[in-house]
C-alpha positions as CSV (number, residue, x, y, z in Angstrom):
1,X,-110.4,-79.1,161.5
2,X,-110.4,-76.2,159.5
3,X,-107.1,-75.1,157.6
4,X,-106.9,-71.5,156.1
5,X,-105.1,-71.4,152.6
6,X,-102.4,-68.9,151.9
7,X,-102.8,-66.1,148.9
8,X,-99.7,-66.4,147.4
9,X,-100.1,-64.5,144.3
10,X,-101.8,-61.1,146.4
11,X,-100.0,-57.4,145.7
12,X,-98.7,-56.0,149.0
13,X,-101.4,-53.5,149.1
14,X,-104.5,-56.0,148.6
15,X,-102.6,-58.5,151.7
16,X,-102.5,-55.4,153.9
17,X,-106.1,-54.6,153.4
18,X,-106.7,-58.5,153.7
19,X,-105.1,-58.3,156.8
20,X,-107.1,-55.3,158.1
21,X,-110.4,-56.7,156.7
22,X,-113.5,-57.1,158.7
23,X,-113.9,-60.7,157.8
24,X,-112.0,-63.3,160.1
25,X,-111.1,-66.1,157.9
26,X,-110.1,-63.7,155.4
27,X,-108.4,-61.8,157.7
28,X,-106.4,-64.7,159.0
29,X,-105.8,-65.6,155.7
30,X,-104.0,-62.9,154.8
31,X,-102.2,-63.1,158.0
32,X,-100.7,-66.6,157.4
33,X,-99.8,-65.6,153.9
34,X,-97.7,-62.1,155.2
35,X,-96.3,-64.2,157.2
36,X,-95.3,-66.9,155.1
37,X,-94.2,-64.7,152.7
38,X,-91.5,-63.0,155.0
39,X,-90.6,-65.8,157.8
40,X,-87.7,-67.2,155.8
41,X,-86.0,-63.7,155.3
42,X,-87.3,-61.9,158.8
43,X,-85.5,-65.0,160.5
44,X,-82.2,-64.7,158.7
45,X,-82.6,-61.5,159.8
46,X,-83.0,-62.0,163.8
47,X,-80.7,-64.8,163.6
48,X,-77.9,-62.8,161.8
49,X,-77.9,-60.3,165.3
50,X,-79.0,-62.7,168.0
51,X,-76.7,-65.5,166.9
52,X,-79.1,-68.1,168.6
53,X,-81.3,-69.4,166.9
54,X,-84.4,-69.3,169.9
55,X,-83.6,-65.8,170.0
56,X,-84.2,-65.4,166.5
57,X,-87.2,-67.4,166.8
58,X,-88.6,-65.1,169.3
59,X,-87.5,-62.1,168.0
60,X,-89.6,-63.3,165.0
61,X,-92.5,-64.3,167.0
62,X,-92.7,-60.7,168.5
63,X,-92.3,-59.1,165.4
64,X,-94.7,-60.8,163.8
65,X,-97.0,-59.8,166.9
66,X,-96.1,-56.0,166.4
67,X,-96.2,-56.0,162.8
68,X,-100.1,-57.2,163.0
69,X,-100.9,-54.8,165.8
70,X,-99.4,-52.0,163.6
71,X,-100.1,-52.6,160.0
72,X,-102.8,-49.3,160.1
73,X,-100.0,-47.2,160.2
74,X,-98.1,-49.1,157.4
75,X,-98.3,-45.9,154.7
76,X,-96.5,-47.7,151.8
77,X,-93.8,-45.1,151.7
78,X,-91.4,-48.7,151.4
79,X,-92.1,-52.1,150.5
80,X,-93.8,-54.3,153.1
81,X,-90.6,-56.5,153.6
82,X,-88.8,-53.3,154.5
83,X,-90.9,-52.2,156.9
84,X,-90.9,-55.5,158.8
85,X,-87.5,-55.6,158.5
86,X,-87.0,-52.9,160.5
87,X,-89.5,-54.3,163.2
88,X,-87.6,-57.4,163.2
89,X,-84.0,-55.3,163.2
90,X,-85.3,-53.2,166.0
91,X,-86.9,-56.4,167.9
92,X,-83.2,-58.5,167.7
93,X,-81.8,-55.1,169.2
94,X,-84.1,-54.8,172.0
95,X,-83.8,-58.7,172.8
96,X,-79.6,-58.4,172.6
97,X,-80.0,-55.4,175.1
98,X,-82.2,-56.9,177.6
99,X,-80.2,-60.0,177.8
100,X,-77.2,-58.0,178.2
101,X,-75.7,-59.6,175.6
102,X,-74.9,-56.2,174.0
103,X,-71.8,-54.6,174.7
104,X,-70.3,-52.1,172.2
105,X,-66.3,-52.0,172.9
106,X,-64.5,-49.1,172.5
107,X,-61.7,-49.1,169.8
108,X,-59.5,-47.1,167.2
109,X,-60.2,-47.0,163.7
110,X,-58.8,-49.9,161.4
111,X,-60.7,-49.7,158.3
112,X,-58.8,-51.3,155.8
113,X,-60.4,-54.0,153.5
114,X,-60.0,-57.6,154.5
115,X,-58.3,-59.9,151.6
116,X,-60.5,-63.2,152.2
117,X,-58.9,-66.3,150.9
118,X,-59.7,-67.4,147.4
119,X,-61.0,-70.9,149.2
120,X,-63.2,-69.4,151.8
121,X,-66.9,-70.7,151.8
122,X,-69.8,-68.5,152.6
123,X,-69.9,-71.0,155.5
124,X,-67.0,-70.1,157.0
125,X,-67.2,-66.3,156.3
126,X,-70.6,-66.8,158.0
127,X,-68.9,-68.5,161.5
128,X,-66.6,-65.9,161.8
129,X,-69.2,-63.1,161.5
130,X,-71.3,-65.1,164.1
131,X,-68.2,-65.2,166.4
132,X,-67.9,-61.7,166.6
133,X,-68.7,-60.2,169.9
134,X,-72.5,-59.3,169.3
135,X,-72.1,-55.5,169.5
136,X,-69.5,-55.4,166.8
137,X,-71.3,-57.9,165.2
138,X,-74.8,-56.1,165.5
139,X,-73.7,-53.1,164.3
140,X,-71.6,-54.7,161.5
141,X,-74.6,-56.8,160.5
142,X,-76.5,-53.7,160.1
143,X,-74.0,-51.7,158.4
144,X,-72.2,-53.6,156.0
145,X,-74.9,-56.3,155.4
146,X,-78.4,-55.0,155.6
147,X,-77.2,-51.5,154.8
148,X,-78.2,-49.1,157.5
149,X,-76.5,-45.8,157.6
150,X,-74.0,-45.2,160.7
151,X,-76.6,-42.3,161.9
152,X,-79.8,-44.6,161.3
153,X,-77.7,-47.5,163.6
154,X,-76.8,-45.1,165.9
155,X,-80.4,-43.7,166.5
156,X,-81.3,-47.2,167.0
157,X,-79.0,-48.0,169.3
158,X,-78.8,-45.2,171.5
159,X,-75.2,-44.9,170.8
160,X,-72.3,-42.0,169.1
161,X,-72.2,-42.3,165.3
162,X,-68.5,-42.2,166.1
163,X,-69.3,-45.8,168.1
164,X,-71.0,-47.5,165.2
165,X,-68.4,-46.3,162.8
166,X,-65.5,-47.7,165.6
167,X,-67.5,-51.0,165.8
168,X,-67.2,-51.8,162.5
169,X,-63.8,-50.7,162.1
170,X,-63.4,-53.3,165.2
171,X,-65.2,-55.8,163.9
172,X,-63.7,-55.9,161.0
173,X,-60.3,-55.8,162.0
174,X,-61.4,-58.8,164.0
175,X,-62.7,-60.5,161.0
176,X,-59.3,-59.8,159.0
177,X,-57.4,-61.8,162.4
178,X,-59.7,-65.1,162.2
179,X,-59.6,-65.2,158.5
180,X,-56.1,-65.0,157.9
């Protein structure tokens, strides 16, 4: 059996020509090792908005897929794990809408910082983000934690700035009732 190596000390640029090359096991090559180097964080990612982890898994799978098909058009205008990021971020949206599983709820404004106990662990800061209803927690995820814009989440979405900015508020007024 033959088993391709990774390239794990390659510059972004030289894996993306790698990846475009005309030579197949060089090629493939510098597939595996794009996608070795970003799995770990591209998962969190997926995971973080689908909240299930086969979700996540094939949010990363077809991300991964559209990411290959599309890395001509990959202009370096960002790093390389920004740019898949926003496949992935895209992908876990499109897989929460078709599964209906996004819902954005309409609420009033309660932005107010949450006072977290001096005791909480990340784990349990982490359970009751995940047990958020997913459109508050989507758009929360993307706002407060990867650090989209309200506009940017709204394009992405479909949705009202106004409704990003009231799904935060909502979600975090949520967050401020469990972890009190």
């Amino acid at each position: 059996m033959f088993c391709l190596a990774t390239l794990p000390d390659i510059s972004e640029r030289e894996l993306v020509d790698q990846c475009l090359g005309d030579l197949t096991v060089e090629r493939r090559s510098a597939q595996r090792t794009l996608y070795e180097r970003y799995k770990r964080a591209m998962y969190s990612t997926a995971y973080r908005i689908t909240n299930d982890p086969d979700h996540a898994h094939d949010v990363l799978q077809d991300a991964f897929v559209e990411v290959f098909k599309s890395l001509r058009q990959f202009s370096f205008r960002s790093t390389l794990g920004a740019w898949i990021k926003t496949i992935v971020v895209r992908q876990a949206i499109r897989k929460q809408q078709l599964e209906g599983r996004f819902e954005t709820i309409d609420e009033t404004r309660h932005d107010q910082p949450a006072a977290l106990p001096d005791t909480m662990t990340g784990a349990e800061l982490d359970a009751a983000i995940r047990s958020l209803p997913d459109g508050a927690r989507t758009i929360f995820l993307l706002v407060e934690v990867e650090g989209y814009m309200h506009h940017e989440v709204a394009t992405m979405l479909g949705i009202a700035e106004g409704t990003s900015k009231s799904q935060v508020s909502y979600a975090k007024k949520l967050l401020r009732q469990r972890l009190s």
